[in-house]
N, C-alpha and C positions, 0 to 999 in steps of 0.2 A: 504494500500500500504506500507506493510512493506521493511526491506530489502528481495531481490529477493532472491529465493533458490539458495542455489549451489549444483547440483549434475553432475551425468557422463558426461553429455553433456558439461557443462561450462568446466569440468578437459578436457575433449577430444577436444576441441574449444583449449584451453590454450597451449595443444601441439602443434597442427595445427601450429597456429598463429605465436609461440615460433619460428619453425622450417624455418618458412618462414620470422620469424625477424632475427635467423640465415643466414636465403638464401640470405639473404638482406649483408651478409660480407662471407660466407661461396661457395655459389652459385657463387658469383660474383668475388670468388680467382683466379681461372683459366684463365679465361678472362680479369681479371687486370694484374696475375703475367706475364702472357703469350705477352698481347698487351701494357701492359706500361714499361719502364727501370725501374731497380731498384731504381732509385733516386727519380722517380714521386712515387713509390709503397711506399716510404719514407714518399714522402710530406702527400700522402694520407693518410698514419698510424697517421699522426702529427693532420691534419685534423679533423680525427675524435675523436682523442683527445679534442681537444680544441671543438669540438660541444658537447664534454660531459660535458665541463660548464655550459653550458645550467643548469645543476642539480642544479649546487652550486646556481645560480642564481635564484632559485625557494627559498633558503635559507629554505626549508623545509614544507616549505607552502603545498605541492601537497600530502604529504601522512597526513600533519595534517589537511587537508581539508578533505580530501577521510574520514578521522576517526571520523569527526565530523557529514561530511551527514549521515554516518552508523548511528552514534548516534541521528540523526532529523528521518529520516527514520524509526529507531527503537522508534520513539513516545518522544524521551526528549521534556522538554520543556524550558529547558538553558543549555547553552554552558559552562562548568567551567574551570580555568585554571589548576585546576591539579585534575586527578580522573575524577568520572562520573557520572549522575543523572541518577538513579538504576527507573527500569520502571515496573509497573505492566505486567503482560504476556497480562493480558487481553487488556490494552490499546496499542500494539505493533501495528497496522495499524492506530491508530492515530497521524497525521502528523501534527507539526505546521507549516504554510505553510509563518505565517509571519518569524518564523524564518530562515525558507529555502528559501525564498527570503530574507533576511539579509545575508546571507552566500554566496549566489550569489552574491551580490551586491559586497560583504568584497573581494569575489574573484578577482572581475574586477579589482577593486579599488585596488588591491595590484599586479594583475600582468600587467597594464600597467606601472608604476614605474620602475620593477625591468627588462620590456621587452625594457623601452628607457635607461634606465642606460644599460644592454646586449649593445645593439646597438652602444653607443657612448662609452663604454670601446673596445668592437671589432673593433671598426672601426680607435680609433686609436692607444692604445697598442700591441692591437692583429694586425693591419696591421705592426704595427714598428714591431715588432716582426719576420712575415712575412718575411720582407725585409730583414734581419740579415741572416735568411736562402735563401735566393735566392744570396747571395752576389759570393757563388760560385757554385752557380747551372747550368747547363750545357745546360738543359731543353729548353721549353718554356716560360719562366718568365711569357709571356703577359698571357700566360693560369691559370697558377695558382695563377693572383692576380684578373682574369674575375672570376675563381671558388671562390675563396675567398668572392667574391663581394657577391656573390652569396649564399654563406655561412651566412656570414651575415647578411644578410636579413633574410633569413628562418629561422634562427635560433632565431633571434627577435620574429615575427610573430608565431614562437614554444610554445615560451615561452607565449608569450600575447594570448593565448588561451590556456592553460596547464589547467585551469581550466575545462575544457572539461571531463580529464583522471578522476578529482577527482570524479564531477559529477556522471559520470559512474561506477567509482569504488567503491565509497561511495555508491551506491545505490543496491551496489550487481548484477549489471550489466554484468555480467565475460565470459558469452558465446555472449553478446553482443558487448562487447569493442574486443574481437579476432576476432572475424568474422569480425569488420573493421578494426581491424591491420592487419588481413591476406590479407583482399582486396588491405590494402594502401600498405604492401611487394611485392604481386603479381607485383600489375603494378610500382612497383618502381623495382624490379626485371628484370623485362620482357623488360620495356625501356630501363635500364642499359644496358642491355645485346645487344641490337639493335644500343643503340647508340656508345656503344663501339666499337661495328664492324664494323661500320660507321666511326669510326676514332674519335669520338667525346673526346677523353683521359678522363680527369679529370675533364672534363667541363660536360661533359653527366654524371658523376657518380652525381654529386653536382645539377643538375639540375634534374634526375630522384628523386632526395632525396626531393627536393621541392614543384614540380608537387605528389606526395606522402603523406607532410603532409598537404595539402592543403587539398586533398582528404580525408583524415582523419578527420578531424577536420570538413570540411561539413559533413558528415555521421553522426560523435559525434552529434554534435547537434541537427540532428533530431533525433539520437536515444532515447537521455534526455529528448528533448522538447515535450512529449507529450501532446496531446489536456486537460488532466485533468489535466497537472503540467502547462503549459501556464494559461487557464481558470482563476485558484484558486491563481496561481503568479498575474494575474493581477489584483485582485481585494482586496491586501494586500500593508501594509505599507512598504518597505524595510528601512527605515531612519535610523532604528539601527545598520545599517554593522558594523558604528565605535567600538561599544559594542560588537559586533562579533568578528571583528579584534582583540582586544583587550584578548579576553577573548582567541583568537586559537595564539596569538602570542609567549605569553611565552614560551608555548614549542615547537613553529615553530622556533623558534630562536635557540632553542637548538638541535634542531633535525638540523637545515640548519647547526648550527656549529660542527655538527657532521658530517655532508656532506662534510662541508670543511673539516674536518680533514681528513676524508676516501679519498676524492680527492685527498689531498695532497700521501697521505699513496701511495695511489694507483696507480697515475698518475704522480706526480711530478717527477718521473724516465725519462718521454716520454720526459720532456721537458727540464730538465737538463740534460739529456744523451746525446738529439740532437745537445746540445751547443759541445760536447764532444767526442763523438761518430759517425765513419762516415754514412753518409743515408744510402750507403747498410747494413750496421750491422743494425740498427735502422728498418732498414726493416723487415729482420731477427726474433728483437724483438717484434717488433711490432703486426709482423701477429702471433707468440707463444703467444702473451700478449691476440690480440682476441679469438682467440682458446680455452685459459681457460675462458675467459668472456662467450663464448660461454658453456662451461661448467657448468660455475657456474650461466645461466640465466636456461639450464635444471634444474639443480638440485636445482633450488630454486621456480619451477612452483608449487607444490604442496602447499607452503607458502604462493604466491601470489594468488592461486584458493583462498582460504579460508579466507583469513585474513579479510575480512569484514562482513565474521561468526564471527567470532573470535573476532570481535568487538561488535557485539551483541549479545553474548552468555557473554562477562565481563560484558553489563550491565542487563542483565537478571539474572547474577548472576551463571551461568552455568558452574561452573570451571571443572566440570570432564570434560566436551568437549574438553575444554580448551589444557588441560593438555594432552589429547588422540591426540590432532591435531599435538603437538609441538614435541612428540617422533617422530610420523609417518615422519615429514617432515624432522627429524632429520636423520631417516632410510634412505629416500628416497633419501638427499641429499649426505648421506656416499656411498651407493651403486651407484650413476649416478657420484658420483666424480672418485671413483675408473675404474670403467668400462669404463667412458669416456676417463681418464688419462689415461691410459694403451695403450689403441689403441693408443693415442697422441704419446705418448715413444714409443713405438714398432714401430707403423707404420705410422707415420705422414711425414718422409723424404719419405719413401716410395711410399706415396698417392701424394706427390707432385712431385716427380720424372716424376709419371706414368703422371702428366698433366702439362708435360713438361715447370714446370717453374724454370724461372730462380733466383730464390727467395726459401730457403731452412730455417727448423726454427732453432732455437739454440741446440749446443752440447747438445747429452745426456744428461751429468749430471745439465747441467744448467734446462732441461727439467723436471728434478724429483724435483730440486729444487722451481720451479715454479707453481709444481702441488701440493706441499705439502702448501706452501704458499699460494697457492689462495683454497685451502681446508678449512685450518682453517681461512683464512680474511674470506668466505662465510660462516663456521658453525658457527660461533660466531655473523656475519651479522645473520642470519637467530633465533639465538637469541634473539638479539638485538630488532626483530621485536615484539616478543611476548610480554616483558617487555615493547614496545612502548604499546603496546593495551592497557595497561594500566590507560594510557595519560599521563607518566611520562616517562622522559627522564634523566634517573642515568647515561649515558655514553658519554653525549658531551664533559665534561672536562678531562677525560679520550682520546676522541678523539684528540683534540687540543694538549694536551700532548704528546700523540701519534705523531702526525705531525712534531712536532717540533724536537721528536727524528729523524724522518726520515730525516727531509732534512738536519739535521745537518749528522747524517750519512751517506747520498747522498753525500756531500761535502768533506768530508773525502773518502770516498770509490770512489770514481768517481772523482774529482777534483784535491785532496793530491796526494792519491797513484795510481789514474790512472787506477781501477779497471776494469773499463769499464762495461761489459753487469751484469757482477758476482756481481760487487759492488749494480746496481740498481736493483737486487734481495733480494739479502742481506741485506740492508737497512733496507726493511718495513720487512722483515721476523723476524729477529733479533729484531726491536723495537716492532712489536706485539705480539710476543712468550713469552714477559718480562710479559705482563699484559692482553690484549685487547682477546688474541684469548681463556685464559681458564676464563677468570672473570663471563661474562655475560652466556656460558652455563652454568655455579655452578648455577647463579643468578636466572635463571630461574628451575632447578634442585631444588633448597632450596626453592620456593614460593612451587612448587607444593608439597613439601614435607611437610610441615605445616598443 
């Protein structure tokens, strides 16, 4: 039982899935821009911001988990903190099963901590916060702090089963984990859309979102828990997690603080901007801001099919693979940025015109400027990912450095001179052009050139 294959089916799952985790903000525009005011279509941009903490929150753990089952799956027989135990071909469906029950064990054991700390930071910064923004809101109040409540919770329970994605994805699982992403977007979709029409506002959007991951995460676990990983799990020691933990930390720490930094990079605009910036402009940004996220999760599927080949092909030793995997995605990512972006610029007032809402995205020029920026944050991301395969993390301090240019230039640009939407573009563009967007494709360019 080694890692599963990847071929046409998991890349075509991967689409599917992508499209309908789009539909899940893309599907559901019309019928938000259309049936909520622009100031609720505000809160909700801010919303789902703040549920993309959730990331930080993992501190790195979920893709240094995913990289380590690769590596149990592919026959290791220890976990190291930097680099990788190099595996005979022939032992590659040899599983240690006491270690993969330690790794399990390490998982639980670290994401219930970081899912009651989620909770009791949400519940009370993230509500004071809340409150700051409701002080002149027009709205419902009593709705968007039931949605909030609501948020909160799920978003705990997200996190304290995240271990689930690693599971799956570590084990090269990739047309099985989309087949129940696309199940859990369907019916978080389909609800949304019923309950909207129903009047349910932001309280149906926040509750379809729940009834969803719920749905998901039962599925997850039976998809993992098969009768021969049960059986051979229970009849092993797990006691070593701490050894586990220990040995996936060091660079989960680096990788989380490279999270933080890309948060900050990326997102710290939404929430200094809202201090600054009124909710309809914010709206505005907002839905341009998903748009390219929606962009840039297309053009990064080809990275995410593969990257748990690509984990055990470094320890097979396999580097031409390697190196054939990381141009392709490299291609695939410049062609779906361009073609996507385009349409965006040309005709994205247009598409929202025709579905009559009242919610339009940012001027032109702000629009190219946004597309060129979230181009290179993803080509250099997409990078970033190969040199993790590694099991080495060259870019977190980097990152942090990074961050720290941003918000000081958020505060200058936005705060001083009043920049407004131009300023929270401008920021992360200008601080990651300096170093971050050309360093790590050289980086991986110069390994394969060796």
């Amino acid at each position: 039982m080694a890692v599963a294959d990847i071929g046409k089916k998991d890349f075509a799952w991967t689409l599917i899935a992508t499209f309908f985790k789009i539909g899940a903000g893309v599907l559901l525009f019309p019928f938000v821009l259309r049936m909520l005011p622009a100031e609720t279509v505000g809160v909700w941009t801010i919303f789902t911001t703040i549920a993309q903490l959730t990331s930080i929150f993992d501190f790195g753990f979920n893709t240094s988990f995913a990289r380590n089952i690769s590596y149990v799956f592919s026959g290791v027989r220890e976990l190291k903190k930097k680099g990788y135990e190099s595996v005979n071909l022939e032992n590659v469906n040899a599983i240690d099963y006491k270690l993969l029950g330690s790794t399990i064990k390490a998982m639980r054991y670290f994401y219930s901590r970081m899912a009651l700390l989620l909770f009791l930071l949400f519940a009370t910064i993230g509500t004071f916060y809340i409150s700051i923004l409701m002080q002149d809101y027009v709205g419902d109040v009593r709705e968007v702090y039931l949605s909030w409540i609501i948020l909160v919770l799920i978003n705990s329970y997200n996190l304290y089963t995240l271990y689930y994605e690693s599971l799956l994805n570590g084990r090269g699982l990739i047309k099985r984990v989309h087949q129940i992403i696309f199940i859990g977007n369907f019916v978080y979709i389909g609800l949304a859309l019923l309950l909207i029409l129903l009047g349910g506002g932001l309280v149906a959007i926040v509750s379809s979102q729940a009834i969803s991951v719920l749905l998901v995460r039962f599925l997850s676990k039976r998809a993992f828990y098969t009768k021969e990983i049960v059986d051979n799990l229970a009849e092993v020691d797990d006691s070593d997690y701490k050894n586990v933990l220990s040995a996936i930390a060091p660079n989960a720490i680096k990788v989380g603080l490279t999270s933080l930094g890309g948060f900050i990079i990326n997102k710290s605009s939404m929430f200094i901007g809202s201090l600054y910036v009124s909710l309809e402009l914010m709206a505005s940004y907002g839905i341009t801001l998903q748009l390219f996220v929606v962009v840039g999760m297309l053009a990064g599927i080809f990275t995410r099919v593969y990257m748990p080949k690509v984990f055990q092909w470094r320890v097979e030793g396999r580097l031409d693979l390697v190196k054939k995997m990381f141009y392709l995605s490299s291609i695939v990512m410049f062609i779906v940025f361009t073609i996507s972006g385009t349409i965006i610029v040309l005709w994205g007032d247009w598409l929202l015109r025709l579905l009559k809402s009242s919610t339009m995205l940012l001027p032109t020029s702000l629009l190219i400027l946004m597309f060129v920026q979230h181009y290179l944050e993803y080509n250099h991301s997409n990078a970033a990912q190969y040199l993790l395969s590694r099991n080495e993390v060259p870019f977190f301090k980097a990152s942090l450095i990074s961050a720290s240019g941003v918000l000081v230039l958020l505060m200058i640009f936005v705060v001083w001179l009043d920049m407004g939407v131009l300023g929270m573009i401008l920021a992360p563009m200008l601080v990651q052009a300096v170093y971050q967007n050309w360093k790590w494709p050289l980086e991986v360019i110069k390994e394969f050139k060796n």
